[in-house]
N, C-alpha and C positions, 0 to 999 in steps of 0.2 A: 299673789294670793292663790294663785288658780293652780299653779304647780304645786303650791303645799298640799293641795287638797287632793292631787294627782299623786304623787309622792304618797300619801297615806292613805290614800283608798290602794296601791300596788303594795304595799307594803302588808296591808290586812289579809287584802284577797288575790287570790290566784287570780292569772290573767283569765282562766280560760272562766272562771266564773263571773269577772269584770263581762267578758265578750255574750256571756250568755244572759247574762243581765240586760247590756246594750240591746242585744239582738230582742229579747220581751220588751223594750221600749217600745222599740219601733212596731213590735206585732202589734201593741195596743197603740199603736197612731196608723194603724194598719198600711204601714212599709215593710212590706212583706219584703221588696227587693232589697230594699238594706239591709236586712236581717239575713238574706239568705245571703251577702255578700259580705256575712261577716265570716261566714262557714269556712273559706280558705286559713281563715287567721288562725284559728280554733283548732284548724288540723296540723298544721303547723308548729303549735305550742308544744307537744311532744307527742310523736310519733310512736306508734306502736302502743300507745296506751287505749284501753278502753274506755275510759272518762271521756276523752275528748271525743272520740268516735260517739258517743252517748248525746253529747252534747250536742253535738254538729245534729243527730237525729232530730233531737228534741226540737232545735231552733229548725228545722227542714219540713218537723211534722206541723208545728204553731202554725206556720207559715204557707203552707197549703202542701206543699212538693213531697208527695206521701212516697214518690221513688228512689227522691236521694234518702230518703227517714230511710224506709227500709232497707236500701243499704247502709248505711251509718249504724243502724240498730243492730242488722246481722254483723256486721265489722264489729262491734263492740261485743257482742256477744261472743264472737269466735275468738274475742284476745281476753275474754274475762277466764279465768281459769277456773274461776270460781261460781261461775253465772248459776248455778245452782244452788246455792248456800249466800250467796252476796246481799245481803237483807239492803243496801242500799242502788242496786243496778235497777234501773228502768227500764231499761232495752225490752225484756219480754214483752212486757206492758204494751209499751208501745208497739212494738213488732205484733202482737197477738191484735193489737187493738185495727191495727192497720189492715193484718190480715186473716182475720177471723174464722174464713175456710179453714183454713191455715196451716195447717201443720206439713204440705208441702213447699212453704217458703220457707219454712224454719230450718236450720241445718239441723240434720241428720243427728249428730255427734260433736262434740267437742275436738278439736285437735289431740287433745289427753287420751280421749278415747270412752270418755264417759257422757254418757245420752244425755242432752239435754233434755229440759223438762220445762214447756212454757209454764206449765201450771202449779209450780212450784210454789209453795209458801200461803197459797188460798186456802182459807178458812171452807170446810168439808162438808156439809148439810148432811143432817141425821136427819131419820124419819121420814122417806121419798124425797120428796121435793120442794121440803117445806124447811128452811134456813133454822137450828136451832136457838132457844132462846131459853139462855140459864141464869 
């Protein structure tokens, strides 16, 4: 019974979203260490993609270990080619959120050769300082 259910939960979802799944269990049973030992697997699932580097952040940031996040974050960031226009990437977020000074931990540029932008896609406040409302 239990491998049917294994068999069609892999069959649905990507592993690496099964492993990031797994790994929020454990942060909300607060096993941080199991969560952060899942990070190997997750990089592992395919290499050179920025998803999983995202992922590995995310389950690094939950988890307390704000220095493997931010490398996983800048990693993903520097393989997203898109990390500017990618309406579903989290890296900045996190990355900004980790280091708020910030914009000396952030890379410079893009491998492509075009600037990243943490603050990309934030809604802009009209009227000094006061958020608009239309």
């Amino acid at each position: 019974m239990a491998e049917r259910w294994l068999k069609k939960a892999i069959d649905q979802r990507s592993l690496s979203d099964a492993c990031r799944e797994l790994a929020y269990t454990y942060i909300s049973q607060e096993e941080n260490d199991k969560a952060l030992a899942l990070i190997p697997s997750v990089l592992s699932l395919e290499k050179g993609n920025s998803r999983v580097y995202e992922i590995a952040g995310i389950i690094a940031d939950y988890a307390g270990d704000t220095t493997r996040a931010t490398e996983y974050y800048q990693q993903s960031m520097s393989l997203n080619e898109s990390v500017n226009t990618d309406p579903q990437t989290v890296s900045p977020i996190g990355l900004g959120r980790l280091c708020p000074a910030g914009a000396k931990s952030l890379p410079g540029k893009h491998p492509s050769g075009t600037r990243v932008q943490a603050n990309r896609g934030l809604p802009q406040a009209r009227g000094g300082n006061h958020a608009h409302r239309g």
